[in-house]
VEXTOR-322728 format. One record per residue: residue number from 0; residue in one letter; x, y, z of N, C-alpha, C in turn. Coordinates in nm, 2 decimals. Layout:
 pos code     nX     nY     nZ    caX    caY    caZ     cX     cY     cZ
 NUM    A      X      Y      Z      X      Y      Z      X      Y      Z
...
//
This chain:
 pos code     nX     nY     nZ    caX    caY    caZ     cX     cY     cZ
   0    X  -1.60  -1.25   0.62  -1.64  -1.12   0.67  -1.57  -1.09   0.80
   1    X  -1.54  -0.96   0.83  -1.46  -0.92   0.94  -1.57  -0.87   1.06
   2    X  -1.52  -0.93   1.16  -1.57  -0.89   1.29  -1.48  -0.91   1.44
   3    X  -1.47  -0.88   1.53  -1.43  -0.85   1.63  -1.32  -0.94   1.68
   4    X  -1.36  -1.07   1.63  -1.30  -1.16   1.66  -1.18  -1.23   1.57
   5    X  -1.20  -1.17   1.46  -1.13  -1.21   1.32  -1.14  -1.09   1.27
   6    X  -1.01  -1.11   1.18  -0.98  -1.01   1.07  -0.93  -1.09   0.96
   7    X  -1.01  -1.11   0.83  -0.98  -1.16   0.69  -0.91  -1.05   0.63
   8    X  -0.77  -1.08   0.54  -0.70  -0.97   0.45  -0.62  -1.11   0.35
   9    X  -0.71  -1.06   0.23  -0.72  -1.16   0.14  -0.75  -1.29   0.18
  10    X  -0.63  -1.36   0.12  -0.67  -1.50   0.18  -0.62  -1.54   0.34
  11    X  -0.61  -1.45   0.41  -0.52  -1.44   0.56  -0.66  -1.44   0.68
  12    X  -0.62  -1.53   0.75  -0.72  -1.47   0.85  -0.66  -1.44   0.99
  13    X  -0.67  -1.32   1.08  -0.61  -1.30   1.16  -0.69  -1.30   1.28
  14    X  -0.61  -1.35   1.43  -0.71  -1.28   1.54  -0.65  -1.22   1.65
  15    X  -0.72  -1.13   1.63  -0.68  -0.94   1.75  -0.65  -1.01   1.87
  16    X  -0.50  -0.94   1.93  -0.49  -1.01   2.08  -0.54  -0.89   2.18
  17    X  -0.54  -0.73   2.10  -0.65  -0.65   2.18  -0.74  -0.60   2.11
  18    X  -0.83  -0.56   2.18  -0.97  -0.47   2.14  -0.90  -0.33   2.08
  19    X  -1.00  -0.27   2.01  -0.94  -0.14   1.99  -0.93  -0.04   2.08
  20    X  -1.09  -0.06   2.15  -1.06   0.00   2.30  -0.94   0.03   2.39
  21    X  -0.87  -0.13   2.42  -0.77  -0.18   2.46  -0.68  -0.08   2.43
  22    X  -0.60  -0.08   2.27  -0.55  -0.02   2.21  -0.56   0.12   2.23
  23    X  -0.64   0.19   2.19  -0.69   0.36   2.20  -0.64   0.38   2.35
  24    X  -0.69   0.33   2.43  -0.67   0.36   2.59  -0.52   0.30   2.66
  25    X  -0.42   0.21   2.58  -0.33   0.28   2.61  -0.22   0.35   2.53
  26    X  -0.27   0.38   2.39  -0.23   0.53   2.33  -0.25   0.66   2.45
  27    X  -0.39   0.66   2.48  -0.42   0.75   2.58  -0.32   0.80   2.66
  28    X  -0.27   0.62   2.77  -0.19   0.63   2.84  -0.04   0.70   2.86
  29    X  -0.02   0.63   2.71   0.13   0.68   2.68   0.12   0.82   2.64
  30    X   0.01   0.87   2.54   0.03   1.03   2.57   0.03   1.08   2.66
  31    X  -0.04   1.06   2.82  -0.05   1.16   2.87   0.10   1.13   2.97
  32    X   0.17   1.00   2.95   0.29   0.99   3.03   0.39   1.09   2.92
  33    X   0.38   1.09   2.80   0.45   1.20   2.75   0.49   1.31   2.75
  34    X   0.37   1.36   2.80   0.32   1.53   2.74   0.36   1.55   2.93
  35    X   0.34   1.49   3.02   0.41   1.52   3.11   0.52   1.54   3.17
  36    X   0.61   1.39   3.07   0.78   1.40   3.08   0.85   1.50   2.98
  37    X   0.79   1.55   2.90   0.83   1.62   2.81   0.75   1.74   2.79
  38    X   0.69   1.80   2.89   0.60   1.96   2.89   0.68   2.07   2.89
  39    X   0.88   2.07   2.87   0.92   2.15   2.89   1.02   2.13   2.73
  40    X   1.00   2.03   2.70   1.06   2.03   2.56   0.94   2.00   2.49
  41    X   0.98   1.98   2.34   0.97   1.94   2.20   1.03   1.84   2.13
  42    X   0.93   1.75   2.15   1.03   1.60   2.12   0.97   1.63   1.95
  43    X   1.02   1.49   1.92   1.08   1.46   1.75   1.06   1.32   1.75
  44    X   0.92   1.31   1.68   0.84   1.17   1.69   0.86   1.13   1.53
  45    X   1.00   1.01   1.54   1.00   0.96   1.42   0.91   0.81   1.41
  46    X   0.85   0.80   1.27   0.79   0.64   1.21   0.83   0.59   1.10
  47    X   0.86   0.46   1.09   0.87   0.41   1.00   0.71   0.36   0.89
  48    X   0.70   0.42   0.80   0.60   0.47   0.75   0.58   0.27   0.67
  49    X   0.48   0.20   0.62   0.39   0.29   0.61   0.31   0.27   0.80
  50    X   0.35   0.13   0.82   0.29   0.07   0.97   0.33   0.18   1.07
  51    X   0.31   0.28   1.11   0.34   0.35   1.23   0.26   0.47   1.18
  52    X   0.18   0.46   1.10   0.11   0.62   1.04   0.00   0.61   1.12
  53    X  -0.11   0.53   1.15  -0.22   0.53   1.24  -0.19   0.55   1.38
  54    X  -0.09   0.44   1.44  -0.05   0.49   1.56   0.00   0.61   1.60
  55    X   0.11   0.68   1.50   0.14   0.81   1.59   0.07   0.93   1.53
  56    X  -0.04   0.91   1.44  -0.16   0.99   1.45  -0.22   0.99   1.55
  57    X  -0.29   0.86   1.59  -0.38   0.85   1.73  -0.27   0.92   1.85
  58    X  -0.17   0.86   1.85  -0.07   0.93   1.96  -0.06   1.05   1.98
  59    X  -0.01   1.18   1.86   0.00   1.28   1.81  -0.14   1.36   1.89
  60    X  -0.26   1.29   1.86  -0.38   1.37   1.86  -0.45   1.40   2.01
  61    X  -0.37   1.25   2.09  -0.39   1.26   2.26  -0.27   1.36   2.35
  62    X  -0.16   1.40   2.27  -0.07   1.45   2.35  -0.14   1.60   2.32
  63    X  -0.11   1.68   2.46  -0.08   1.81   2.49  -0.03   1.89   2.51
  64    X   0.11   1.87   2.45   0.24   1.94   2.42   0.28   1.98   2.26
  65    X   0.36   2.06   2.24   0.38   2.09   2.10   0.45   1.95   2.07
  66    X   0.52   1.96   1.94   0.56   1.80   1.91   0.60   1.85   1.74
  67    X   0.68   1.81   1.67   0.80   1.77   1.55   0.76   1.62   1.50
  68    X   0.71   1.55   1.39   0.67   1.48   1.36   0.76   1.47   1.24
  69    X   0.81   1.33   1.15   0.90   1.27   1.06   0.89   1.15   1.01
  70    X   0.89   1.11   0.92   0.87   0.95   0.93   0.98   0.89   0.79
  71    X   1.09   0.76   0.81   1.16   0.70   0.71   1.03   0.64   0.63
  72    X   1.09   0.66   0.53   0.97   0.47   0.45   1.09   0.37   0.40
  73    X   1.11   0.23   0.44   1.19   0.12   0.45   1.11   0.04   0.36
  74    X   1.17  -0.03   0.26   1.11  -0.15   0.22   1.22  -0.27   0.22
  75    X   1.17  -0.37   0.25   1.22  -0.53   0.23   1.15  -0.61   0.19
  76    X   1.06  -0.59   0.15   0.97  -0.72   0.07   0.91  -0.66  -0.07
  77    X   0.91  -0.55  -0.11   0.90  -0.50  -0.21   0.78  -0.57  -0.25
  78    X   0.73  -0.62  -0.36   0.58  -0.66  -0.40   0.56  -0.84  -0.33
  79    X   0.66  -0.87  -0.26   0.67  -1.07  -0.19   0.61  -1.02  -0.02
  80    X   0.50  -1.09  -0.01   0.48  -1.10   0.16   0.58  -1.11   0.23
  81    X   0.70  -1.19   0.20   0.80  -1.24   0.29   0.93  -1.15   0.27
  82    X   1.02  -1.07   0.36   1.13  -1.03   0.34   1.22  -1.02   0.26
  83    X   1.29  -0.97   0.17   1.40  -1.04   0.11   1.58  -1.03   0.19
  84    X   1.47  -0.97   0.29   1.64  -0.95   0.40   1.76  -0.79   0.38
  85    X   1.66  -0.77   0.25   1.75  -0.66   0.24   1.66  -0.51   0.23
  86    X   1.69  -0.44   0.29   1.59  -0.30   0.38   1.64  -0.20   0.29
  87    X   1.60  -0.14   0.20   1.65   0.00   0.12   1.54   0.10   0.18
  88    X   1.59   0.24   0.20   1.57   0.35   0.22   1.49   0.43   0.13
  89    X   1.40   0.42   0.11   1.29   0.48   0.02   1.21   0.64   0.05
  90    X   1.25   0.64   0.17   1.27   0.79   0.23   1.36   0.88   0.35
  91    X   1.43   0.97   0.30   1.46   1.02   0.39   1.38   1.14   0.53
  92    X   1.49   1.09   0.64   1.42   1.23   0.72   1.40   1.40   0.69
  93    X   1.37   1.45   0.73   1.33   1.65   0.62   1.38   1.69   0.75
  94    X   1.36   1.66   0.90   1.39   1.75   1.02   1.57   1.76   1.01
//
């Protein structure tokens, strides 16, 4: 069972080096150092999909500036936990 301290995924057990709090608050941070180095442009927030979809949602949703969003999808491990070393392009950018 998952709790604060641990995180089970399958047979994996992991443990958080931050809280989510932690986490959330300095998303916070970095939005609000963004939206103030960049309140006179329109940046172009690329992710490599699928690991970066949560974060620059939560990111996305603390900034107060307009903003251009894009994301690659990369695979190297294809259906193996472990790398195969070789990274194919499974999506292109649209911007």
């Amino acid at each position: 069972m998952n709790s604060p301290d641990r995180v089970i995924i399958g047979n994996d057990e992991f443990v958080p080096l931050f809280s989510e709090e932690q986490i959330q608050q300095r998303i916070q941070e970095l939005a609000k150092q963004i939206s103030s180095e960049y309140k006179s442009a329109i940046p172009v927030f690329i992710g490599v999909l699928n690991g970066s979809f949560l974060f620059m949602s939560d990111l996305i949703r603390y900034l107060t500036i307009d903003c251009e969003v894009d994301f690659f999808k990369l695979s190297s491990y294809g259906d193996a936990k472990i790398s195969s070393g070789n990274v194919k392009l499974l999506k292109v950018l649209n911007c």
